[in-house]
TIMI-2910 file (N, C-alpha, C, CB; in pm, 1 decimal, decimal comma, always signed):
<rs>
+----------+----------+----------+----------+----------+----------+----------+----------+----------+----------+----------+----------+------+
!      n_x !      n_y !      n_z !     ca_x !     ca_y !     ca_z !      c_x !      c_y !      c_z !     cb_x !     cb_y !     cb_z ! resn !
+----------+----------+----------+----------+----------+----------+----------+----------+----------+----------+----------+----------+------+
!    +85,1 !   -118,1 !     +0,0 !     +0,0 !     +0,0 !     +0,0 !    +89,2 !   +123,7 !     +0,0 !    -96,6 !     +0,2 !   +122,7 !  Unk !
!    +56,6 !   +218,1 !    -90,5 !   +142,3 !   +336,6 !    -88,8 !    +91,9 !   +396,9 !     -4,9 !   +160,9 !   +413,7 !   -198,0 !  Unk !
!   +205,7 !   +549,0 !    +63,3 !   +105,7 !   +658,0 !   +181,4 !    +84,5 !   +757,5 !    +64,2 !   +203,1 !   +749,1 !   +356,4 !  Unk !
!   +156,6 !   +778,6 !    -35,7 !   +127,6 !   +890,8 !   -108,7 !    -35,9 !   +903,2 !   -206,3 !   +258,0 !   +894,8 !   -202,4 !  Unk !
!    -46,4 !   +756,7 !   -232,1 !   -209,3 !   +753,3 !   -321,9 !   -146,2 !   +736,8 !   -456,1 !   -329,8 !   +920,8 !   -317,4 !  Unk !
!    -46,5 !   +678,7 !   -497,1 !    -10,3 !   +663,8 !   -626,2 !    -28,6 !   +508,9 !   -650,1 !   +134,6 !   +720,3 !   -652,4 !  Unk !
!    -89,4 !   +492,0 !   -725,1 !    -78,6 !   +317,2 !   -751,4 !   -214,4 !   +285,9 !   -638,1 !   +121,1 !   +221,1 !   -687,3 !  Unk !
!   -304,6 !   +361,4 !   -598,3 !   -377,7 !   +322,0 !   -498,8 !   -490,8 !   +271,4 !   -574,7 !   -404,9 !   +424,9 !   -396,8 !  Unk !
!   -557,7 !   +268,5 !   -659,9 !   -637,6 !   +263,1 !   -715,8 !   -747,3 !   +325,6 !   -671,8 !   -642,6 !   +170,0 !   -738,8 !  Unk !
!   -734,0 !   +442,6 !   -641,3 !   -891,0 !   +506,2 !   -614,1 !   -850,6 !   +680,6 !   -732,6 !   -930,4 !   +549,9 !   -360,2 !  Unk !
!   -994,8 !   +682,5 !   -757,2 !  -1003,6 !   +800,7 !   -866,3 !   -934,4 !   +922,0 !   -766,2 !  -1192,2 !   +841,2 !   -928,5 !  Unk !
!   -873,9 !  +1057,7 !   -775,6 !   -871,3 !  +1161,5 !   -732,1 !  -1006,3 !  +1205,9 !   -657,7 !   -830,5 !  +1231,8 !   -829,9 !  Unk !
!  -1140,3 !  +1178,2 !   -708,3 !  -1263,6 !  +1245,9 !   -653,1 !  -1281,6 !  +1166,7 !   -577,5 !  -1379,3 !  +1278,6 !   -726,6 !  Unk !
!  -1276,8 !  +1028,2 !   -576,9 !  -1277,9 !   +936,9 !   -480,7 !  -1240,2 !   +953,5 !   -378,3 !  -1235,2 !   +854,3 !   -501,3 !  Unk !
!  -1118,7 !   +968,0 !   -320,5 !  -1023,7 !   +997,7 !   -245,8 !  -1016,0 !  +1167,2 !   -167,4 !   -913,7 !   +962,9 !   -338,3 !  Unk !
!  -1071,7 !  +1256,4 !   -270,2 !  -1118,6 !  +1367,0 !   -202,6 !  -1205,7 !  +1363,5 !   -129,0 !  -1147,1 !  +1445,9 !   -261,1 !  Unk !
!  -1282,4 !  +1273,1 !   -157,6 !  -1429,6 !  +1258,9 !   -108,4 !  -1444,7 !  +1157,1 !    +17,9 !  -1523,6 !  +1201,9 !   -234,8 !  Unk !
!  -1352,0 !  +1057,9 !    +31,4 !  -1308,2 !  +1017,0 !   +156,6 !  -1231,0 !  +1075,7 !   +259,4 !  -1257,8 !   +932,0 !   +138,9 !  Unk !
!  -1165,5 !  +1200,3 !   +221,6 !  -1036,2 !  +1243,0 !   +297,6 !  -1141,3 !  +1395,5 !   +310,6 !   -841,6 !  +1241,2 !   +192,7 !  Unk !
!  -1205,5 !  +1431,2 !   +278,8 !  -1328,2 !  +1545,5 !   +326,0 !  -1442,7 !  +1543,3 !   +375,1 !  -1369,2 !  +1608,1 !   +248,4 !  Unk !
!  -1473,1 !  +1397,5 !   +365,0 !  -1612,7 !  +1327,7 !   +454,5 !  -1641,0 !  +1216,1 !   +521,6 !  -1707,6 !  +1308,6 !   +389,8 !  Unk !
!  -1575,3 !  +1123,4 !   +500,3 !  -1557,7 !  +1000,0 !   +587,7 !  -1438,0 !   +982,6 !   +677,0 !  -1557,2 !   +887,4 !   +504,8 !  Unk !
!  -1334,6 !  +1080,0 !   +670,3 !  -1237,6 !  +1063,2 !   +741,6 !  -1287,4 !  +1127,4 !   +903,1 !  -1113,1 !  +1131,0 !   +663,5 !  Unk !
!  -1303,0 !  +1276,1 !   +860,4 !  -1368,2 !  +1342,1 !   +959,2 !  -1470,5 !  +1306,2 !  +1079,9 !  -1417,1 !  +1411,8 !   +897,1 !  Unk !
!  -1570,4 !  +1218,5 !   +987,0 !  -1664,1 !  +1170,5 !  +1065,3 !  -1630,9 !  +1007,8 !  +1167,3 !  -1781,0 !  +1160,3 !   +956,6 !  Unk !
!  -1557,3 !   +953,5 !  +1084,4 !  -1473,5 !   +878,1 !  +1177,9 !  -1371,2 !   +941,6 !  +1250,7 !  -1414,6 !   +780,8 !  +1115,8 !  Unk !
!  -1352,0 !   +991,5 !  +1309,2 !  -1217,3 !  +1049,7 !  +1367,7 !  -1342,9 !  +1114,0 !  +1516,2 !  -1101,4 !  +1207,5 !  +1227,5 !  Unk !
!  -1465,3 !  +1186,9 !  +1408,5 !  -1556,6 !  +1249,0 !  +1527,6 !  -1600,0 !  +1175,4 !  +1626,7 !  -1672,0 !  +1301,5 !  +1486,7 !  Unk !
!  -1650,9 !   +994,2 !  +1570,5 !  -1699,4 !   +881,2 !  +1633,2 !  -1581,2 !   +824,2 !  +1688,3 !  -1775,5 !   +789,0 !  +1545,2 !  Unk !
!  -1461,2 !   +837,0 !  +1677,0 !  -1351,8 !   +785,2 !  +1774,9 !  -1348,2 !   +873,1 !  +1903,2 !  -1202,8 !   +788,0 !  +1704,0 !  Unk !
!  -1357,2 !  +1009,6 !  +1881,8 !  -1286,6 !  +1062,2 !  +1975,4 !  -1455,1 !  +1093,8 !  +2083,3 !  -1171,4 !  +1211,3 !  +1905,7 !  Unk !
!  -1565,9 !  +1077,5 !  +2038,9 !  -1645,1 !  +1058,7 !  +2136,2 !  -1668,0 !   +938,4 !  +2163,2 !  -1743,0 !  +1113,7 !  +2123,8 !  Unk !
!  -1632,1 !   +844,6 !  +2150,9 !  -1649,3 !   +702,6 !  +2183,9 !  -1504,7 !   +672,5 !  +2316,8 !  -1633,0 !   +597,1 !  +2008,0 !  Unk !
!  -1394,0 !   +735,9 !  +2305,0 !  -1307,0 !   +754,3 !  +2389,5 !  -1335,5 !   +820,3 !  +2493,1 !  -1220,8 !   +795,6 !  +2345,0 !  Unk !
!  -1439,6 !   +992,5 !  +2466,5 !  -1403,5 !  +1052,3 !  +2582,1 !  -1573,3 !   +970,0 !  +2648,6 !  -1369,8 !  +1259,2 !  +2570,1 !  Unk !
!  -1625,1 !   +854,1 !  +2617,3 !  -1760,8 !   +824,5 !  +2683,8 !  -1676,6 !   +703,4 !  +2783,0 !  -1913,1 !   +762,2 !  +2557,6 !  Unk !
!  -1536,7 !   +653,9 !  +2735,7 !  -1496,3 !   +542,0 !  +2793,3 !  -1427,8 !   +610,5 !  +2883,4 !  -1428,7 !   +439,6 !  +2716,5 !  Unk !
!  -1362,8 !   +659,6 !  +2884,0 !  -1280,7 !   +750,7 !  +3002,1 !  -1357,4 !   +839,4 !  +3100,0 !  -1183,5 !   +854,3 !  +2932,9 !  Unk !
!  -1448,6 !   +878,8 !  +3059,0 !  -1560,8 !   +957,2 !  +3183,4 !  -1604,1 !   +830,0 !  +3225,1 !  -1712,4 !  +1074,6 !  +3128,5 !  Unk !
!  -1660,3 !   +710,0 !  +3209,1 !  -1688,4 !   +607,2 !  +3237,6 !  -1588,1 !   +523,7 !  +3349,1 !  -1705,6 !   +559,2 !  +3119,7 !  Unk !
!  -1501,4 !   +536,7 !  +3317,9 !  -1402,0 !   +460,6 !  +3397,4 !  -1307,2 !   +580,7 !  +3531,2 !  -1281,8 !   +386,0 !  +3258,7 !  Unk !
!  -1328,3 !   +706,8 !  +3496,6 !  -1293,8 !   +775,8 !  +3608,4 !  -1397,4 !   +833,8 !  +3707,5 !  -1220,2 !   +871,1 !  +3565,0 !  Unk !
!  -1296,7 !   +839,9 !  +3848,8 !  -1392,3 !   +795,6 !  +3965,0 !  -1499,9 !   +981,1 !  +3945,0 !  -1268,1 !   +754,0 !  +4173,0 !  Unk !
!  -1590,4 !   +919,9 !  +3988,8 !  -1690,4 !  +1010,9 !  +4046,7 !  -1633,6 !  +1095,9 !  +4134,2 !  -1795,6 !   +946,5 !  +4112,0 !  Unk !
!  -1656,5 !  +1257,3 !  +4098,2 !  -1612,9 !  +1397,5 !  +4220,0 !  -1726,4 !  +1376,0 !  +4341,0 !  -1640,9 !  +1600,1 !  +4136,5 !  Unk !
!  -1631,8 !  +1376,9 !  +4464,8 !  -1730,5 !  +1375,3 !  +4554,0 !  -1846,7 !  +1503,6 !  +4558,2 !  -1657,0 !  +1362,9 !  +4677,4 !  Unk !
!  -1990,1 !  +1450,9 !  +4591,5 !  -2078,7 !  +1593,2 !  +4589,0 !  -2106,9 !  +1639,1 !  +4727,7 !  -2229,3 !  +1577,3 !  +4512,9 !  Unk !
!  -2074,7 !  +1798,6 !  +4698,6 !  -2081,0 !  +1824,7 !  +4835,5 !  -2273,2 !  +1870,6 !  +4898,3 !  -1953,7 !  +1965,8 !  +4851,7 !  Unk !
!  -2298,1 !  +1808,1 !  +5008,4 !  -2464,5 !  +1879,6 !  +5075,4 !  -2452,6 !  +1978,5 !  +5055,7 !  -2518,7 !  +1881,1 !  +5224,8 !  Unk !
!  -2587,8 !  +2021,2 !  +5025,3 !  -2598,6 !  +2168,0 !  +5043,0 !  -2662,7 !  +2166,6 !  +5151,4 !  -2662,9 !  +2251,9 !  +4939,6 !  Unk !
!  -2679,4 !  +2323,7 !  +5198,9 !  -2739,6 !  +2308,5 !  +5362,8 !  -2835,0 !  +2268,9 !  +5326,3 !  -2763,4 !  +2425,3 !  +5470,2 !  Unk !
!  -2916,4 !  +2246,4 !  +5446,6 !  -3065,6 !  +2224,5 !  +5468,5 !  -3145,7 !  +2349,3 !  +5456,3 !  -3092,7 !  +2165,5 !  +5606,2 !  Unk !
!  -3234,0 !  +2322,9 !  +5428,9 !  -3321,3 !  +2443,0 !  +5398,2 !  -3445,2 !  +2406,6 !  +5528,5 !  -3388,7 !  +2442,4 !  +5205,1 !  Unk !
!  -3435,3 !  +2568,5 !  +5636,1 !  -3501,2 !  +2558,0 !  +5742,7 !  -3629,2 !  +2636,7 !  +5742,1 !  -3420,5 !  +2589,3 !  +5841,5 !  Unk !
!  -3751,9 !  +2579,4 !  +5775,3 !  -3880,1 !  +2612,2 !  +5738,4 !  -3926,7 !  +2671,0 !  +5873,9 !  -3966,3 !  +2487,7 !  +5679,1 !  Unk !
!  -3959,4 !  +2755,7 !  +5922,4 !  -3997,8 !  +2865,2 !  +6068,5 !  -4128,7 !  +2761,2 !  +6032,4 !  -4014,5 !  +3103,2 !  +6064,1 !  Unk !
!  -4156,7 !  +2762,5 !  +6171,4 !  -4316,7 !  +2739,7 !  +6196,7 !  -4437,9 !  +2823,5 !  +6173,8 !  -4332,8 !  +2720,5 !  +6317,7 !  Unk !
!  -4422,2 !  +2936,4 !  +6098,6 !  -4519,6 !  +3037,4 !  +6046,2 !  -4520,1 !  +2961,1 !  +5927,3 !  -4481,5 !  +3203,4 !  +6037,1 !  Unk !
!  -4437,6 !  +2935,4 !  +5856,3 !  -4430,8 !  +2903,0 !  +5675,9 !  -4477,0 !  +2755,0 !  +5651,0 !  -4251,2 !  +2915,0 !  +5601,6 !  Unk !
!  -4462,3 !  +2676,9 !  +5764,8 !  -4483,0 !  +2549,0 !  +5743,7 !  -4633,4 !  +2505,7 !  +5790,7 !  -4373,1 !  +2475,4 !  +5813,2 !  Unk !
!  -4690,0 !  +2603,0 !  +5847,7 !  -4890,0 !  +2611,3 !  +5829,9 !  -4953,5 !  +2590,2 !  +5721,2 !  -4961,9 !  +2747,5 !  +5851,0 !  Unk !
+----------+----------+----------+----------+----------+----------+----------+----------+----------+----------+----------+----------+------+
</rs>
């Protein structure tokens, strides 16, 4: 297999047309398929309470 595209057998439009639309869109589905495995596998930020929310005995009638 050549890297240059000579002897590759694909037309010029061919090859434009993979390297301007199917490359991209695979590259888009790699790199969100990575960052879904890596948020996946790193630990959870602890969450901090928020206060309590205190209700007077006038408001809670």
């Amino acid at each position: 297999m050549k890297v240059n595209g000579q002897g590759s057998g694909l037309s010029p439009e061919l090859r434009s047309w993979i390297d301007n639309c199917l490359v991209p869109i695979l590259v888009r589905e790699y790199l969100a398929e990575r960052e879904s495995k890596e948020s996946a596998c790193s630990k959870p930020k602890p969450v901090k309470d928020s206060a309590p929310i205190l209700v007077s005995a006038e408001e809670g009638e």
